[in-house]
N, C-alpha and C positions, 0 to 999 in steps of 0.2 A: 475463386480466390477467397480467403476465409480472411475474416478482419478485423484484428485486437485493438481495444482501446485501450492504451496507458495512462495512466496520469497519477501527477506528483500534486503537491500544495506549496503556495509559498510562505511566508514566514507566520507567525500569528503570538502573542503578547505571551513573553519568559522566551520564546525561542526563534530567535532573528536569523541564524543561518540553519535552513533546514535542506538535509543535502538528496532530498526526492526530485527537486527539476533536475539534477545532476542523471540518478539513475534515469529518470523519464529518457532523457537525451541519449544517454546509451542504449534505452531499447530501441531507440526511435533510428540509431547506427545499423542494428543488428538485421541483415539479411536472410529471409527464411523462405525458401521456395512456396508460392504459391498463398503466403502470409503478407499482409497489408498492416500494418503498424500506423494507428493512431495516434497522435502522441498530443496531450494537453497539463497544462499546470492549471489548477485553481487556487484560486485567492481564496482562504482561509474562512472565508465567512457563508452563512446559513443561506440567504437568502441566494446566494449566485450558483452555490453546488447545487440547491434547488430546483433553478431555473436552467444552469447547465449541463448538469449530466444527461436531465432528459433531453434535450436539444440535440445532444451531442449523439447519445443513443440512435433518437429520430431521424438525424440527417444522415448517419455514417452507416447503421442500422449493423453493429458490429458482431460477431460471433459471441465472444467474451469483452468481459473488460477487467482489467487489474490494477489496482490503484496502492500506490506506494505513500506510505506516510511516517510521521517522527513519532518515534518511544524515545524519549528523550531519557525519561529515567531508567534504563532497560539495558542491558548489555549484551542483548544478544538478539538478533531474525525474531519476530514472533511471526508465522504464519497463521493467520484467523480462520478461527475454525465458522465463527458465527458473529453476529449483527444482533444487538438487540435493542428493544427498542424504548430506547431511553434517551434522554437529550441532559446535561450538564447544568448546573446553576452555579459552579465555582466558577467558572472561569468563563467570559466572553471571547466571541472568535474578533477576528483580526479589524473586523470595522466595530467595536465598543459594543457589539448587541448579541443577545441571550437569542437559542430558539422560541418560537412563538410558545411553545407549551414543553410541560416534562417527558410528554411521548412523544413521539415521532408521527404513528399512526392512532386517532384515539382505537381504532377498531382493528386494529393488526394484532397478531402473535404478541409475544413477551420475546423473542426470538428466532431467527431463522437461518439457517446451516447453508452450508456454501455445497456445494455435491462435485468440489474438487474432492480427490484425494490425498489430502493434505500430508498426512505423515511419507507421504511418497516425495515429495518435494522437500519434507524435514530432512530424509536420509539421504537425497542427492547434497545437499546443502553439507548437511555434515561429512558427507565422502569427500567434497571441497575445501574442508578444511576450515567450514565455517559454521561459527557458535549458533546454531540454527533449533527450533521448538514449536511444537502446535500451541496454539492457545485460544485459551475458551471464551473471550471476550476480546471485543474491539477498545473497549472505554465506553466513554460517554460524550466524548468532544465528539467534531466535525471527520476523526476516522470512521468509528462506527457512523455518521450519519451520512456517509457518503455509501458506506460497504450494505445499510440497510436501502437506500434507494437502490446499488448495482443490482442486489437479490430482489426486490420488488418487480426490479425490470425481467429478470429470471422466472418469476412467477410465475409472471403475464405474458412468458413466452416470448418477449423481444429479444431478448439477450438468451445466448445456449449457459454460459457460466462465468462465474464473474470471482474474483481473490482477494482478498487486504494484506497485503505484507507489511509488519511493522517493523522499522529499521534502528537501529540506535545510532548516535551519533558519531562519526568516525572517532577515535581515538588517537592523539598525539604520537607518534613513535617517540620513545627515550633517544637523548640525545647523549653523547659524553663518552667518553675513549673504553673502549671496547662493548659498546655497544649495536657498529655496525654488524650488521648479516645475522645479529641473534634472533632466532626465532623467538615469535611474541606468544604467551600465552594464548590457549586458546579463545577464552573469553574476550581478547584485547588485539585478534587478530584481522578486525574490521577497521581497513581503510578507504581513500578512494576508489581503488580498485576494486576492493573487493566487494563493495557496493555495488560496484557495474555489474561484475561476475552473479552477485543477487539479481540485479534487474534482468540479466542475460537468460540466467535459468529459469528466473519464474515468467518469465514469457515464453521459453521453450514448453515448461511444462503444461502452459494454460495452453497451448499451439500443438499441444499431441509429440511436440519435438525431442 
């Protein structure tokens, strides 16, 4: 039995509802012959992703792992092509504190590529109907610095492969007479569900499924 790690974050300072423990839970539903679904949320801040994903890695000792996070300003799936390795000084994570330094690793790459095949996962997404894209950067928050320790773990051979999908925020449906049953533009076609349906596929996909 082969065995995925999921995981979402929860809120962190500008963005208080972040709807990845949502997807997490839906992958954590999803029944896959011979697949074992992990399923965790992190708390938003440096030192616990730190201390946890390796933990996590070490005890469950999983095949892949995929971690779901907020683009908040973004309208559309960005599937991560890569991790680099840089850490943020705009903005502090969810307990008031900065990473310890502006790298991540002083002695690491400038970058390091995920060895999914990502545009394979962009064109299932958009046969679904959903606003979906590769992308060549994580950021510099606590996504990239979760998606550069899953690759580290990759490196060094503990993990076979590991994903970042970043999600935008659902979007409102219009309300107001003749409005039911109209389809939504494409770009405006993420809702709760269709979140799930992201977290459905890209856990198929990192599962061979």
């Amino acid at each position: 039995m082969r065995t995925l790690l999921v995981a979402g974050f929860g809120p962190f300072p500008g963005w208080e509802n972040n709807p990845t423990p949502a997807m997490v839970r839906a992958a954590a539903r999803l029944r896959l012959p011979g697949i074992r679904i992990v399923p965790h949320l992190f708390n938003t801040v440096y030192v616990e992703v730190a201390r946890d994903l390796p933990a996590l890695i070490a005890r469950h000792r999983p095949d892949a792992v995929l971690l779901f996070g907020l683009a908040g300003r973004t309208r559309h799936v960005r599937i991560e092509r890569f991790a680099h390795n840089v850490t943020t000084r705009r903005l502090p994570d969810a307990s008031g504190a900065f990473h310890h330094s502006a790298d991540i690793a002083a002695d690491g790459p400038w970058r390091m590529p995920t060895a999914m095949r990502t545009g394979v996962l962009v064109q299932a997404l958009r046969r679904a109907g959903l606003n979906a894209r590769p992308s060549q950067s994580a950021g510099e928050y606590l996504c990239n610095f979760s998606y550069w320790l899953a690759l580290e773990a990759v490196r060094r051979g503990e993990v076979k492969r590991a994903l970042f999908v970043h999600v935008p925020l659902p979007p409102r449906r219009p309300r107001g007479p003749g409005t039911a049953g109209r389809p939504l533009p494409l770009a405006r076609r993420l809702d709760s569900v269709d979140l799930d349906e992201v977290a459905v596929m890209a856990v198929r996909a990192l599962a061979g499924r």
